[in-house]
N, C-alpha and C positions, 0 to 999 in steps of 0.2 A: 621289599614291596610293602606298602603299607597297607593296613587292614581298610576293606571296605566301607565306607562312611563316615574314615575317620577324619576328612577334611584335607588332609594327606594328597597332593597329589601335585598333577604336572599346570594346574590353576587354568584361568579360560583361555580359550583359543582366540588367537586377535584375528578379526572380523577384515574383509577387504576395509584398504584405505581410503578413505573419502580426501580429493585435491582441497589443498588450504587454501580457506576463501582470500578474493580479493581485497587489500587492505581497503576500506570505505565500502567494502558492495552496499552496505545495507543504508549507505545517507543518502539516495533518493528516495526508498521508503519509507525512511525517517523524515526527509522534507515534506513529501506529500501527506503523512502521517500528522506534522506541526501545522501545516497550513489547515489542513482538511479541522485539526481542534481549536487553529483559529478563526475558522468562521464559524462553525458551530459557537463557539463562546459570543463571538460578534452576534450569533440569531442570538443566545441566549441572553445577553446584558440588555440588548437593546428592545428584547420586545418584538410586538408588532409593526413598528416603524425602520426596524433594520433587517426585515424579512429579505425587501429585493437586495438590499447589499450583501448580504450574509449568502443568500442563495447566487448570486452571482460570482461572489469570491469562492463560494464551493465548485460552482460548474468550472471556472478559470485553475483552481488545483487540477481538478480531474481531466482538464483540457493538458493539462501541463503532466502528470502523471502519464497520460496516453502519449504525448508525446518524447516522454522519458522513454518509456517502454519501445517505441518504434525505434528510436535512434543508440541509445545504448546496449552495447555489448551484452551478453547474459549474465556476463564475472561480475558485471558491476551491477546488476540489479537488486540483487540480494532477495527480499519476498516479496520488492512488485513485481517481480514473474511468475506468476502462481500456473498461468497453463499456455499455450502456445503464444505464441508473439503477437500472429493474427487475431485469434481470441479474446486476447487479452486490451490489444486496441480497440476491437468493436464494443464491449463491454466497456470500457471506460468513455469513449468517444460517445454511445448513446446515453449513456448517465449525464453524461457532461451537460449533451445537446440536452435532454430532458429538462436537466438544473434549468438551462441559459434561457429556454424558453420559459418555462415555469416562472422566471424572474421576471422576466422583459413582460409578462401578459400579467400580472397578477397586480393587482391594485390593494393600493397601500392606504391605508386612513388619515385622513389630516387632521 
């Protein structure tokens, strides 16, 4: 029996098994992830004049995220499922709508 604290021992105990993720789960959240930094980049290069495009190509990811999340499986979601299914489309679907209108009313400078 080895002496107390001497590092000595039977080492950790292994923890329940977590299932191995879906090969790709995480490339819808990676897509939406790319698109979402490329419109951002799009508002940022452009200024003031590519507000409405920029704000429209973001509410059109986040339409497309929402409807990632409704149709695919959970295996394949990877972290765009952060909390129930339903949740998680109202919360993208009103972001989305917010963007679309935001774009479509907002006036741009010539």
């Amino acid at each position: 029996m080895p002496p107390v604290g001497s590092g000595e021992g039977p080492g950790p105990v292994p923890g329940p098994r977590r299932p191995a993720a879906a090969r790709g789960a995480q490339a819808p959240y990676l897509l939406v992830l790319a698109a979402s930094a490329a419109a951002l980049g799009w508002l940022w290069e452009r200024g003031v004049h590519g507000v409405r495009g920029g704000t429209l190509a973001l509410a059109g990811t986040l339409f497309a995220a929402a409807l990632a999340r409704l149709v695919l499986p959970e295996s394949r979601l990877g972290m765009l499922a952060s909390r129930k299914r339903l949740t998680d489309v109202i919360a993208l679907l009103t972001l989305a709508t917010g963007l679309l209108v935001g774009g479509l009313l907002l006036r741009v400078p010539s």
